[in-house]
C-alpha positions in Angstrom: -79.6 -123.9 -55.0 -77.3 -124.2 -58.2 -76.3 -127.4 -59.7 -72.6 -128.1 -61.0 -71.2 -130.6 -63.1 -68.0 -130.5 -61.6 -66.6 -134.2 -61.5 -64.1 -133.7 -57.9 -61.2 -135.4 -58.2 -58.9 -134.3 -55.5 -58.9 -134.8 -51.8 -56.7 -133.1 -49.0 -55.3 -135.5 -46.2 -54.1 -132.7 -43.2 -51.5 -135.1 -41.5 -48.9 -132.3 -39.9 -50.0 -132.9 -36.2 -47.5 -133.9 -33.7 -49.7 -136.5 -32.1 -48.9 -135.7 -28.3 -51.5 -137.6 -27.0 -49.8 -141.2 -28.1 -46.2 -140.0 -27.0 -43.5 -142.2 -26.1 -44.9 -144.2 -28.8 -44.8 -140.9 -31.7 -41.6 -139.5 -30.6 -40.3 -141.0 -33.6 -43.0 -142.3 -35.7 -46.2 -140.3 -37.1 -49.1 -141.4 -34.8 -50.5 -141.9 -38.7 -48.6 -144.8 -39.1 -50.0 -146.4 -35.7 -51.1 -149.9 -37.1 -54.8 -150.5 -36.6 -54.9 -154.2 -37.2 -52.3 -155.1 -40.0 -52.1 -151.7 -42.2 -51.6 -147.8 -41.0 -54.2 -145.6 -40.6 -53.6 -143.2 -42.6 -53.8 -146.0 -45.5 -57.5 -146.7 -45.0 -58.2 -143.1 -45.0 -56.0 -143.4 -48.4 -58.2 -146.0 -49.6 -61.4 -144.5 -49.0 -61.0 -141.5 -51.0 -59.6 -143.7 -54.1 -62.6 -145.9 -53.6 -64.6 -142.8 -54.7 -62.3 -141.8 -57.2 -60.5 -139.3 -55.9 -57.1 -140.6 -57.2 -55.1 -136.7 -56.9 -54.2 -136.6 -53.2 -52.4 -134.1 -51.5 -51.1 -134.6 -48.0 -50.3 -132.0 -45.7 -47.2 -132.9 -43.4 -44.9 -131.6 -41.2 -41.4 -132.5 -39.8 -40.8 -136.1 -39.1 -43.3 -137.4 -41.6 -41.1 -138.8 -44.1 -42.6 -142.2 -43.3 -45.6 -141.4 -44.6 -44.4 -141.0 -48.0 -41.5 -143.8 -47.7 -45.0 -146.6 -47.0 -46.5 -145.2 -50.6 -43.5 -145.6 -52.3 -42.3 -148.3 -54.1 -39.1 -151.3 -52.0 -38.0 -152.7 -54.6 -35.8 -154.8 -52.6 -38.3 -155.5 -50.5 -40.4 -156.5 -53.2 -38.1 -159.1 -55.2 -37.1 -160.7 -51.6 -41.1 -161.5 -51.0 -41.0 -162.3 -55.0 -37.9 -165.0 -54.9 -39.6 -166.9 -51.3 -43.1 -166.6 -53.4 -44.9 -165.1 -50.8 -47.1 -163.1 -52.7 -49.7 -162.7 -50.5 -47.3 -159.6 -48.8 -46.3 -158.8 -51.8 -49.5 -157.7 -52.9 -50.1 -156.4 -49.9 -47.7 -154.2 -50.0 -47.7 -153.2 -53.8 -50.9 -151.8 -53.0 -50.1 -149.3 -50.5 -47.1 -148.1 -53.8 -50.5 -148.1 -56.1 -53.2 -145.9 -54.8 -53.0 -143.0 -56.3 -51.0 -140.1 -57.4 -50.0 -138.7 -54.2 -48.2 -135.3 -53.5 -47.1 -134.2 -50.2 -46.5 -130.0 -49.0 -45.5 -129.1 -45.6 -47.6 -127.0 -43.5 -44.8 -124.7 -41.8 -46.0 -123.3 -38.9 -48.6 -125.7 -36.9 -51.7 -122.8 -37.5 -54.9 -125.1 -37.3 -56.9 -127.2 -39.5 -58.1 -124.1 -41.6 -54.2 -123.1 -42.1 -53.4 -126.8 -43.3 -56.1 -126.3 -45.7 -55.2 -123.3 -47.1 -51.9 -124.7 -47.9 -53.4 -127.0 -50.3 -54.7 -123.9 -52.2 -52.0 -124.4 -55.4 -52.9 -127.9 -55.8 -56.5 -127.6 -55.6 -56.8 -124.6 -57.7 -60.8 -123.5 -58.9 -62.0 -126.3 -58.2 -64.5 -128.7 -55.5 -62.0 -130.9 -53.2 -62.8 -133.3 -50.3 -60.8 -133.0 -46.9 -60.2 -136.4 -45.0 -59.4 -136.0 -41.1 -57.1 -139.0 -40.1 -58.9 -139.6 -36.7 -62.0 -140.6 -38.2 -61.8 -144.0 -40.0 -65.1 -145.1 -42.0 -65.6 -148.6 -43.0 -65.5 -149.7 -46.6 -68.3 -151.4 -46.3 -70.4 -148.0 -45.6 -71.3 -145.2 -48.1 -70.6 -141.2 -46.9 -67.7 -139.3 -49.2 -69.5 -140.3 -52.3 -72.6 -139.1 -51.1 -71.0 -135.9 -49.8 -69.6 -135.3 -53.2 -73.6 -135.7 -54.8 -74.6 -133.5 -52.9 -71.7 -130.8 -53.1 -73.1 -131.1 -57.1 -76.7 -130.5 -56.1 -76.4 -127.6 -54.3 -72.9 -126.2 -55.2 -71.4 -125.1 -51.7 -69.7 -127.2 -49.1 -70.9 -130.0 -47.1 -69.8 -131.9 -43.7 -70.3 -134.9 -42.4 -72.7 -135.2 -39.6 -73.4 -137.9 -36.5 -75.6 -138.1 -34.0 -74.7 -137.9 -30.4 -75.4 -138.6 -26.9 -76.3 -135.0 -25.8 -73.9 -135.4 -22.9 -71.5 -135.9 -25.5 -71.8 -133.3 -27.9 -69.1 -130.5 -25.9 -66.4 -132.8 -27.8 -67.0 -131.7 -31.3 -68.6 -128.8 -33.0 -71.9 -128.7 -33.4 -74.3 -128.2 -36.5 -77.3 -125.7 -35.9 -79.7 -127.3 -38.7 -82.7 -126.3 -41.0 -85.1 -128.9 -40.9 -86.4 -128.9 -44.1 -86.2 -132.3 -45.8 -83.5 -131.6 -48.8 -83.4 -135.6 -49.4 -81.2 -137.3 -47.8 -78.9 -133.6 -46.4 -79.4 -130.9 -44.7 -78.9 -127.4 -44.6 -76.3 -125.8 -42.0 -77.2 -122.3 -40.0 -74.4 -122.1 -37.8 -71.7 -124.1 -36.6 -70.7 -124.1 -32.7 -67.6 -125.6 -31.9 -67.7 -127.3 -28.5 -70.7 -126.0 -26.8 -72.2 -126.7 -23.6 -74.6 -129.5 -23.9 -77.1 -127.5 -21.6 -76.4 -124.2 -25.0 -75.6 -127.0 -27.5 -78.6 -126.3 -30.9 -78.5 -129.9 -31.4 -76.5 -133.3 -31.2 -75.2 -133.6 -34.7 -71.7 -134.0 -34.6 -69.1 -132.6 -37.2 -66.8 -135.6 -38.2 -63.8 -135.6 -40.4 -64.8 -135.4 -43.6 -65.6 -132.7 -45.7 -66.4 -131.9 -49.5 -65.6 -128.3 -50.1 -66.5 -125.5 -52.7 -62.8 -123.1 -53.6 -64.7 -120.3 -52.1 -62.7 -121.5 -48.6 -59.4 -120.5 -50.0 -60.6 -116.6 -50.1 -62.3 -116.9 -46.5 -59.1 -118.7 -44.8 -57.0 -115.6 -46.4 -58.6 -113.5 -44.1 -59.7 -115.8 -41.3 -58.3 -114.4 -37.9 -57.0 -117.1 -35.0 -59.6 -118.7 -33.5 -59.9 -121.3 -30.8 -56.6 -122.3 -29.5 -54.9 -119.6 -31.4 -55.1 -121.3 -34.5 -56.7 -120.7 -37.6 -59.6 -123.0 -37.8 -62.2 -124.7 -40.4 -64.9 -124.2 -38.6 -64.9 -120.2 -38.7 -64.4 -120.3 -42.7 -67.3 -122.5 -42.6 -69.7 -120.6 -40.6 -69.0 -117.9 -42.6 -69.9 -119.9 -45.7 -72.8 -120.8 -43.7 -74.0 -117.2 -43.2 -73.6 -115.6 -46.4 -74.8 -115.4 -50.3 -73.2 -116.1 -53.6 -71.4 -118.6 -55.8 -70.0 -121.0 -53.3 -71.5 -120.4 -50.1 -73.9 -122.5 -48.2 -72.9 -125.0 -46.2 -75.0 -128.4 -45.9 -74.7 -131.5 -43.7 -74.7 -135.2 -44.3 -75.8 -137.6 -41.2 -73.8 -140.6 -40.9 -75.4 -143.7 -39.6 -72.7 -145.9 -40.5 -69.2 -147.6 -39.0 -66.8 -145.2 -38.1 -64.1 -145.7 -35.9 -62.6 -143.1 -34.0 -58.7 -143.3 -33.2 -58.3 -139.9 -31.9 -57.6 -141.2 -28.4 -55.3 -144.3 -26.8 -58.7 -145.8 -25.7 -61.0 -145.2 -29.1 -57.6 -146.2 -30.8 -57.4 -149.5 -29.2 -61.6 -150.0 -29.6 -61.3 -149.7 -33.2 -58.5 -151.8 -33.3 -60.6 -154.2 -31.9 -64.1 -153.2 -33.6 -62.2 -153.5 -37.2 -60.1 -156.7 -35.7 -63.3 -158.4 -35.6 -64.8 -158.3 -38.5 -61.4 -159.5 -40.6 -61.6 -162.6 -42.0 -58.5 -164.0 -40.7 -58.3 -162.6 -37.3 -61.9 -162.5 -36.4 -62.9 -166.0 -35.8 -59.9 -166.4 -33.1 -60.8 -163.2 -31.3 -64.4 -163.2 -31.1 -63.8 -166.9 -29.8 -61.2 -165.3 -27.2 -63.0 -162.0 -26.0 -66.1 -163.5 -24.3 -63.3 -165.5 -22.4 -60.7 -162.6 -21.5 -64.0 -160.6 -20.4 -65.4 -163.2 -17.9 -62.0 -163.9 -16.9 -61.7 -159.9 -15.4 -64.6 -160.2 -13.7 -63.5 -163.5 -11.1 
């Protein structure tokens, strides 16, 4: 293993997908900007990469995602009509969203895959490491993962994922790290990646989530990586090629989540993390842990 010095300080948010599987209600609105409790999501996934200091963020759109840019921008209107009724608890709500970071914004074009989207963010990124952030998976504050991801990205000087642990029966919903068991503390190293296998053919049941701290060595395998599944170009086949071979920037190595992540891929994980993150607010979650056990026993008369 080599060790870098590299300080990372950009991250790429893909955000270009047409989100079909919330329509009528993303007809017209990115399914990014689906409220999960009182902000979108695509803010907290915002957040958590300037929590780590990744402050230089590049999103990757498409068409009808201007909103995304109109939430991080500044209302001044807005602003000095919450200023003159002195409501500033919304108005520091909302200047926060305008404060994050420096954020740029590319379209993808053609709809290619997750692998395509990344490649777009090649001129930004340039020669250097860059995290990638997945808008499905939300990971609470409260938990450590990217900043780990980016030690160890330093330690060994390839890429890294983000790994959990799944029901076997499960595991035929995401792809699927082949592992080296061979303690590296607190990471591991990555064989082979299988996306989607067979449960009865799956090599384990770690789980590839959405984040991801990658070495520049990507950019030249995307170039030439050939439609995959679905037609598209994906991730997952530049990684395994990472995986597989030798040299400055290849190996790929794993980091096992045990924390809180909530999935909103779905309209059923969407509305459980709605819930999950509902909860634990301090203004909300009194009222609606009070209320649940109620609603519950009241479905089962």
């Amino acid at each position: 293993m080599t060790t870098t010095n590299t300080s990372i300080r950009k991250a790429v948010i893909p955000a270009a997908g047409l989100g079909t599987r919330f329509l009528p209600a993303t007809k017209a609105m990115p399914k990014e900007m689906l409220p999960v409790v009182d902000k979108p999501a695509i803010q907290y996934v915002v957040e958590e990469a300037v929590n780590v200091g990744l402050t230089d963020i590049l999103m990757i759109t498409g068409r009808n995602k201007r909103a995304l840019e109109d939430h991080f921008d500044r209302v001044p209107s807005l602003e000095s009509t919450l200023e003159a009724k002195g409501d500033t608890t919304k108005l520091e709500a909302i200047q926060a969203a305008s404060n994050l970071g420096d954020i740029h914004y590319v379209r993808q074009g053609d709809p290619m895959g997750l692998g395509h989207a990344v490649l777009r963010a090649r001129q930004h990124v340039g020669h250097e490491p860059f995290a990638v952030l997945l808008g499905d998976d939300l990971i609470d504050a409260r938990d450590e993962l990217l900043s780990k991801m980016i030690e160890v990205q330093a330690q060994t000087g390839g890429s890294v994922v983000a790994l959990i642990e799944v029901e076997p029966s499960q595991i035929s919903a995401y792809g699927c790290a082949d592992i080296d068991d061979t303690d590296m503390n607190g990471f591991v190293r990555i064989r082979k990646l299988v996306e989607k296998p067979e449960a009865a053919e799956a090599p384990s049941n770690l789980a590839v989530i959405g984040r991801y701290v990658l070495h520049p060595a990507v950019f030249d395998v995307l170039e030439h990586t050939e439609p995959g599944r679905g037609g598209e170009i994906q991730l997952t086949d530049a990684l395994q090629e990472l995986a597989a071979g030798e040299g400055e920037g290849y190996g790929v190595y794993g980091v096992v989540f045990r924390g809180r992540r909530y999935d909103t891929g779905d309209k059923l994980s969407y509305l459980k993390a709605c819930v999950q993150l509902a909860c634990d607010s301090d203004d909300l979650g009194p009222g609606l842990r009070e209320w649940l056990p109620e609603f519950t026993a009241s479905l089962a008369k």
